[in-house]
C-alpha positions as CSV (number, residue, x, y, z in Angstrom):
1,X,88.7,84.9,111.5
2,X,88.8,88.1,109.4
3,X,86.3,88.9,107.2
4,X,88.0,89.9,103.3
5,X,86.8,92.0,100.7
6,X,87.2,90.1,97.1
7,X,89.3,91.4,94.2
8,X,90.2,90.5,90.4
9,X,93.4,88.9,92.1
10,X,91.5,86.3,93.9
11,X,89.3,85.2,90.3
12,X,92.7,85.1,88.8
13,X,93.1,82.1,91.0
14,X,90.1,80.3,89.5
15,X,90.7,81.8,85.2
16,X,93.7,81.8,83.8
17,X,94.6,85.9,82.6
18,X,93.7,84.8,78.7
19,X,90.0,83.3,79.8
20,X,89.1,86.7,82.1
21,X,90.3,88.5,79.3
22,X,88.2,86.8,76.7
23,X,84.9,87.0,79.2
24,X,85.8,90.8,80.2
25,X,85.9,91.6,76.1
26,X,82.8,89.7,75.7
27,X,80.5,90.5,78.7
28,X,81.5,94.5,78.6
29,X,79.1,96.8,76.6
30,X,80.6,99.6,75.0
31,X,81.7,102.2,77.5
32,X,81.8,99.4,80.5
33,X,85.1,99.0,82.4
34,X,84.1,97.0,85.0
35,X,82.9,93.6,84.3
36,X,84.7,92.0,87.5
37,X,84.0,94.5,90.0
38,X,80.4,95.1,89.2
39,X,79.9,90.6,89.5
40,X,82.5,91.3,93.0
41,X,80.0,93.7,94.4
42,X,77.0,91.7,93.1
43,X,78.4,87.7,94.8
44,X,79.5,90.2,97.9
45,X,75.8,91.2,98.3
46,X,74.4,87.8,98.0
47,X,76.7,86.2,100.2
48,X,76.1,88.7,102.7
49,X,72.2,88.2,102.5
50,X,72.7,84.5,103.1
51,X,75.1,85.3,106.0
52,X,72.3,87.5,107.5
53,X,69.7,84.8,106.9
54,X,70.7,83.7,110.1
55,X,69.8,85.7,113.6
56,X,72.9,84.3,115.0
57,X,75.0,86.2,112.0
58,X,76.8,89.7,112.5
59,X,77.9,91.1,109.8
60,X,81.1,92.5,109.3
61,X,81.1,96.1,108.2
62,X,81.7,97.4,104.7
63,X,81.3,94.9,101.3
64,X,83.0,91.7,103.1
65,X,82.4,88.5,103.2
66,X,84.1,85.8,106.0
67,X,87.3,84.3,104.7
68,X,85.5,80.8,105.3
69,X,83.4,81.8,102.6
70,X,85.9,83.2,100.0
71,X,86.2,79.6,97.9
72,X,82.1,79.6,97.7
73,X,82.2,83.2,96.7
74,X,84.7,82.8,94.0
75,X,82.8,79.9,92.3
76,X,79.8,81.8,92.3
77,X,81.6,84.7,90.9
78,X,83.3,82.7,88.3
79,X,79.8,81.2,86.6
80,X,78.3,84.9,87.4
81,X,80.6,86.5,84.9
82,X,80.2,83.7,82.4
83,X,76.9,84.4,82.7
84,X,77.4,88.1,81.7
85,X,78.8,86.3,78.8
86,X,75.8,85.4,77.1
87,X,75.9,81.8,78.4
88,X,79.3,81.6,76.8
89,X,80.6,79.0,79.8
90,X,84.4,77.1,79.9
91,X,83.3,74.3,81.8
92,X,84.9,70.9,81.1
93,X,83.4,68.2,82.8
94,X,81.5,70.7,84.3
95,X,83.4,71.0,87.5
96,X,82.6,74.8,87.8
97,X,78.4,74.3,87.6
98,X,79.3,71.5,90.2
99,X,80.8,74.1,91.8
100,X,78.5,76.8,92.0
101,X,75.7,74.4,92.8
102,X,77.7,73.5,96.1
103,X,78.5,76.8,97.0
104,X,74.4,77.8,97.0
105,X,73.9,74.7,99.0
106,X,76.5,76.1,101.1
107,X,75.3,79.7,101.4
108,X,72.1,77.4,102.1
109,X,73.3,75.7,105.1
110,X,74.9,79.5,106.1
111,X,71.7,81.2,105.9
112,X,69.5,78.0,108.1
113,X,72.1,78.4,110.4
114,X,73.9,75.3,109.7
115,X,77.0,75.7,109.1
116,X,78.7,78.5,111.5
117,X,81.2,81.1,110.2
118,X,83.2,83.4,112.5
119,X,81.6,86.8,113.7
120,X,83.7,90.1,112.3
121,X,86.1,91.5,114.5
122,X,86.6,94.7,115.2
123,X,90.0,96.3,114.2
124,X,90.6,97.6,117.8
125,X,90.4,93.9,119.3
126,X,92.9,92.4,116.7
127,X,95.9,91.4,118.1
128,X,98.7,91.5,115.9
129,X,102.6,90.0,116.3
130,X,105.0,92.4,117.3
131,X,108.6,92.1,115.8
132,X,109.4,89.7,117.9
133,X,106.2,87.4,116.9
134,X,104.5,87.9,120.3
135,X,100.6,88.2,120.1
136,X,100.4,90.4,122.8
137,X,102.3,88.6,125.6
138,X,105.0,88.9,127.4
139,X,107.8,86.5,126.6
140,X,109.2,84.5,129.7
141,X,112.5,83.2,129.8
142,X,112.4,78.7,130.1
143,X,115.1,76.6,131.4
144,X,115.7,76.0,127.8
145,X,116.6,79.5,126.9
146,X,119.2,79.7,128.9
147,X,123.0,78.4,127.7
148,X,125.2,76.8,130.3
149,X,128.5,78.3,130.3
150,X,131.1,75.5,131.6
151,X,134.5,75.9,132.3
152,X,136.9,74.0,130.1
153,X,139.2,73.7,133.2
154,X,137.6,71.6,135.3
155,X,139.5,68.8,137.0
């Protein structure tokens, strides 16, 4: 499994474009621009600690996380930049402190090494379709690829 690195386009799948707009005018000082990828960089970091909590962990070069870990990333990043906010937090029925409280159990579980996430790989060993959609075999010919030609004149 690939490891990612995380962008404004994935919390746009957790805020709606009017709510990140409202928390980016609140939580930037004057002369900020970047309220989103400053909190990125910061969840990226922790996640990473928590990954190499664990001696069995490799981690991936660069600021990325494992894909199995992008939900639990994004609802910490989520309640991170609320928290920029002055404690200024959209939560109804507070699903999204439910949420961030599961993903640090998570990270928990990541860090005792209790819950197993895959190790990077290397761009040189990835094995990508051809234009055919072959991951780097051959394609044999079956029985059933073959058409039977009949005659229409047989007797």
């Amino acid at each position: 499994m690939a490891w990612i690195a995380l962008t404004e386009a994935d919390v746009q799948t957790r805020m709606t474009d009017t709510e990140l707009a409202k928390y980016k005018a609140i939580g930037l000082a004057s002369g900020q621009t970047g309220l989103v990828a400053d909190i990125l960089v910061e969840v990226t970091d922790m996640v990473r600690g928590y990954v190499g909590g664990c001696e069995r962990n490799t981690l991936a070069e660069g600021d990325k996380v494992p894909e199995k870990l992008k939900s639990t990333s994004l609802d910490l990043a989520v309640m991170e930049i609320m928290k920029r906010c002055g404690g200024v937090i959209t939560d109804v029925d507070g699903q999204r402190e439910a949420s961030y409280d599961r993903a640090i159990t998570l990270l928990e579980r990541v860090s005792d090494c209790r819950f197993s996430i895959a190790e990077p790989v290397a761009a040189e060993d990835e094995v990508e379709a051809d234009a055919r959609g072959y991951y780097g075999y051959k394609k044999y010919v079956s029985i059933n690829d073959l058409t039977v030609q009949t005659s229409s004149n047989v007797t």
